[in-house]
Backbone as JSON Lines, residues from 0, in Angstrom:
{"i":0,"aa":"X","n":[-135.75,-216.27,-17.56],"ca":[-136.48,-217.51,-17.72],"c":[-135.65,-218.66,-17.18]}
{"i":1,"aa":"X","n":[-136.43,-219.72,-16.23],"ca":[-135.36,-220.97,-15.89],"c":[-136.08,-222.15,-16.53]}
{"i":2,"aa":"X","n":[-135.31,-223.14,-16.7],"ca":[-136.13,-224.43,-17.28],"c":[-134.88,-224.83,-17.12]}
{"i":3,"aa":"X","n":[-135.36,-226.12,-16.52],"ca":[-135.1,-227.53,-15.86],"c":[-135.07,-228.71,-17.36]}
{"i":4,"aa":"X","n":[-133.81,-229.51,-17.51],"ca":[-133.61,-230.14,-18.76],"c":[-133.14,-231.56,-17.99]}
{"i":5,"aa":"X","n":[-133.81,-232.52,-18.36],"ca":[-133.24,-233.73,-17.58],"c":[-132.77,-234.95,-18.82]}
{"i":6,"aa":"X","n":[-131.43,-235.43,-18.52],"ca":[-131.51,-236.34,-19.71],"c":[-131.51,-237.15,-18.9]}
{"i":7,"aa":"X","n":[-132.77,-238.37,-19.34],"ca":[-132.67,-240.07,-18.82],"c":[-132.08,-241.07,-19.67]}
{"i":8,"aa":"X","n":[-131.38,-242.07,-18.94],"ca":[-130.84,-243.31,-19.61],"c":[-131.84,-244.31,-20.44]}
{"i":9,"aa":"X","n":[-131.42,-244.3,-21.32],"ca":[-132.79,-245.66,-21.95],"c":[-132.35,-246.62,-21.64]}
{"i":10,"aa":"X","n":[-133.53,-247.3,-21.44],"ca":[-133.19,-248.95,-20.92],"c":[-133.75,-249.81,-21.85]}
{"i":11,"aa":"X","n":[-134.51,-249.47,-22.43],"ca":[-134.69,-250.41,-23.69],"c":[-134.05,-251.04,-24.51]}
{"i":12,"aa":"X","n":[-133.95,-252.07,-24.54],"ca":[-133.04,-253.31,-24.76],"c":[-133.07,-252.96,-26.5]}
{"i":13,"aa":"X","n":[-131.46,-252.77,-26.52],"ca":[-131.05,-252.59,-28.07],"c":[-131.36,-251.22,-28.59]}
{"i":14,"aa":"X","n":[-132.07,-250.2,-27.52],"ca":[-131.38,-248.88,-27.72],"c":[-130.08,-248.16,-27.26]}
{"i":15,"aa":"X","n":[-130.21,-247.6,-28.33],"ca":[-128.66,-246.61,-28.45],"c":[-128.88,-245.31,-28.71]}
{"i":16,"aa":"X","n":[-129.5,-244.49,-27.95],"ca":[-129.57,-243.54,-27.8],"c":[-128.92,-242.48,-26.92]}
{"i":17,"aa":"X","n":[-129.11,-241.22,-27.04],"ca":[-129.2,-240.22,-25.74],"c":[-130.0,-238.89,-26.14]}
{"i":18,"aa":"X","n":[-129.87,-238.38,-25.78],"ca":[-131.01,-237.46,-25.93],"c":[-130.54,-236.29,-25.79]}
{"i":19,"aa":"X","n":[-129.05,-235.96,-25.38],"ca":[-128.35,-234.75,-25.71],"c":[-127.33,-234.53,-25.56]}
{"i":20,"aa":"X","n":[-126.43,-234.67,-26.39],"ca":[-124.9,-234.88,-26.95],"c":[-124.27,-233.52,-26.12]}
{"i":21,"aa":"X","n":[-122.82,-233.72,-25.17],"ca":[-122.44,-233.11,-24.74],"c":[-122.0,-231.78,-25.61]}
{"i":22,"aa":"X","n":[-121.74,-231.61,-27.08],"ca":[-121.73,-229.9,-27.76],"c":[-122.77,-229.02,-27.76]}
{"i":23,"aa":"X","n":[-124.06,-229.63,-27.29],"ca":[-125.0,-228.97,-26.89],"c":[-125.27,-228.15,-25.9]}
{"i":24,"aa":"X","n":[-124.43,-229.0,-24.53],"ca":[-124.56,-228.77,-23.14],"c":[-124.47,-226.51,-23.17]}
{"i":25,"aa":"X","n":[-123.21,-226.76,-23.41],"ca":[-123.02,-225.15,-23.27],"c":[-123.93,-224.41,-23.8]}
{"i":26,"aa":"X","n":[-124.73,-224.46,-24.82],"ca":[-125.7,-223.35,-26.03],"c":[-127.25,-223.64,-24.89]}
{"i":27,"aa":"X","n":[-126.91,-224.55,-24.44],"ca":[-128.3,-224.49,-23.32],"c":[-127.72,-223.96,-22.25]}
{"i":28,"aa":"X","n":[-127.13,-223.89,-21.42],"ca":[-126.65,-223.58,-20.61],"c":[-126.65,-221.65,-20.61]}
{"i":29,"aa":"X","n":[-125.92,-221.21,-21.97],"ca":[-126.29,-219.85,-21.97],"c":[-127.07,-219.65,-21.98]}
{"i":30,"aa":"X","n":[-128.42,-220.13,-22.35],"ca":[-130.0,-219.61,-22.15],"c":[-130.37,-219.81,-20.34]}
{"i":31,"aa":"X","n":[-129.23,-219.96,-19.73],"ca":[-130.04,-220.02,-18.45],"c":[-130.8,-221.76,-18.29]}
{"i":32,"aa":"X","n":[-130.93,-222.55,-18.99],"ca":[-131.09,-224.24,-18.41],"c":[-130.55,-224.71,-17.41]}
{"i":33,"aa":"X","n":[-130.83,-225.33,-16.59],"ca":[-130.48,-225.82,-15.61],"c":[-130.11,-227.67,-16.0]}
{"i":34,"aa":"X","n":[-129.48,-228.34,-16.04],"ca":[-129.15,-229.47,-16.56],"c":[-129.25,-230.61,-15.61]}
{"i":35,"aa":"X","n":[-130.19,-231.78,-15.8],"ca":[-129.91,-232.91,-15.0],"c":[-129.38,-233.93,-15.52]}
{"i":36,"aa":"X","n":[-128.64,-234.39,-15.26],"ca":[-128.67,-235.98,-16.33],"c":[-128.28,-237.29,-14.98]}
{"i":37,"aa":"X","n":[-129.56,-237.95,-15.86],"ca":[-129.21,-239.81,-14.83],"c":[-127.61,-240.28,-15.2]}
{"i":38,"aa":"X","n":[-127.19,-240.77,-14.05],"ca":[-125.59,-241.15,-14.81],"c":[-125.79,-242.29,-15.56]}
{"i":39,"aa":"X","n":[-124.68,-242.6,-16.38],"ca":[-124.96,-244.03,-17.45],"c":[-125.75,-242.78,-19.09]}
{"i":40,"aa":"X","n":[-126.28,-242.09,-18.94],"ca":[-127.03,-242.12,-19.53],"c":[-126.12,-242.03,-21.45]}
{"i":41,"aa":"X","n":[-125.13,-241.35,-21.56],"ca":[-124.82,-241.43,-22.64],"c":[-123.63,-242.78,-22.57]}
{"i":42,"aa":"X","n":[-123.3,-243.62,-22.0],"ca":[-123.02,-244.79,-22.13],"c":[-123.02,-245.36,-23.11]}
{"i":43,"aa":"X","n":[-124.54,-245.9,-23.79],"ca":[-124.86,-246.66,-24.65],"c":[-123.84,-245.75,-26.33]}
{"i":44,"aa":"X","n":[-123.64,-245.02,-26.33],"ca":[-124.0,-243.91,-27.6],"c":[-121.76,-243.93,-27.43]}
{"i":45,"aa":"X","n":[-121.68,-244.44,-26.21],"ca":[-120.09,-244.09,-25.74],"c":[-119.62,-242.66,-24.71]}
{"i":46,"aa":"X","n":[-120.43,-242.16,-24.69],"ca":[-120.21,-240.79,-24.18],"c":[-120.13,-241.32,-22.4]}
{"i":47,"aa":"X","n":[-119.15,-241.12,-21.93],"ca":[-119.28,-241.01,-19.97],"c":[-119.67,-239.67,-19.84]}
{"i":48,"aa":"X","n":[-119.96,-240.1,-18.44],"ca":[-120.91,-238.71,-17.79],"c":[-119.46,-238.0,-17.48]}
{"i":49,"aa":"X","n":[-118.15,-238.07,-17.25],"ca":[-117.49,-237.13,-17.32],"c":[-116.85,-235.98,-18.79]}
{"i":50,"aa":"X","n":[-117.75,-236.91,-20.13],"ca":[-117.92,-236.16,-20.86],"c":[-118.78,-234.73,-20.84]}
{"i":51,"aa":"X","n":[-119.96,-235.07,-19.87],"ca":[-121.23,-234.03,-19.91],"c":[-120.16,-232.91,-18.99]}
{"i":52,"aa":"X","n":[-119.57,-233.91,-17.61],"ca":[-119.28,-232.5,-16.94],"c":[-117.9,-231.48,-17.22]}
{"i":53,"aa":"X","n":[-117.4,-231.63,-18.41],"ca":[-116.44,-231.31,-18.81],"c":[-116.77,-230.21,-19.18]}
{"i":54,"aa":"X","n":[-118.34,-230.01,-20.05],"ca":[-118.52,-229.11,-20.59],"c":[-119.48,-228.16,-20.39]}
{"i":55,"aa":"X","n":[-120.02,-227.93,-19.02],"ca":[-120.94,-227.03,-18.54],"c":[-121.94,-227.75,-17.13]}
{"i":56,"aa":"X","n":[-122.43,-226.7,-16.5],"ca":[-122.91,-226.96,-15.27],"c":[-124.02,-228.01,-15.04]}
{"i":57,"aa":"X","n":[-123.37,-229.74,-15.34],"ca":[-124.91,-230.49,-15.77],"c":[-124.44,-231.68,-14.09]}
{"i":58,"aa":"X","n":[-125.52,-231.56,-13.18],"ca":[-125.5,-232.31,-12.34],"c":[-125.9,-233.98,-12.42]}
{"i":59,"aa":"X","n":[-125.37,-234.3,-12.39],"ca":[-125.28,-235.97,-12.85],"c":[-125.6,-236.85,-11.26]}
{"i":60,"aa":"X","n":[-126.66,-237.4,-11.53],"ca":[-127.55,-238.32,-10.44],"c":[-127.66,-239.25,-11.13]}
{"i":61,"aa":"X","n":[-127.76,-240.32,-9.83],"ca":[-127.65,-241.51,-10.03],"c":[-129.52,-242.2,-10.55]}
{"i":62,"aa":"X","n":[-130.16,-241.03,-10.07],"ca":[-131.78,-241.04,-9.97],"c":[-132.66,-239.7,-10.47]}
{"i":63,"aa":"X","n":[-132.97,-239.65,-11.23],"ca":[-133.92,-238.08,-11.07],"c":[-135.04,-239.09,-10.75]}
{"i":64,"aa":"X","n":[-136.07,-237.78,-9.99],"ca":[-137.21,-238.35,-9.34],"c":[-137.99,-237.27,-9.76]}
């Protein structure tokens, strides 16, 4: 099975979110996920995107489309 997982940045003013905390990355990753994430996106929350790629195969764009 493949599935495509994209995390986007919120831009909504006075959110602090993300939508998937880098200890996650790996437990998806063994199911076969494929990982996108917009860069910036765990920013708000403190997390850099060299947090995400530290910990499993998550391609970090400046844009998903």
């Amino acid at each position: 099975m493949f599935v495509n997982v994209a995390i986007l940045k919120v831009t909504q003013a006075h959110e602090r979110r993300v939508a998937l905390v880098p200890a996650v990355v790996p437990k998806l990753s063994k199911f076969g996920a494929k990982l996108h994430m917009q860069a910036g996106a765990g920013g708000a929350v403190g997390l850099p995107d060299a947090a995400y790629k530290d910990v499993a195969f998550v391609t970090v764009s400046a844009a998903i489309t």
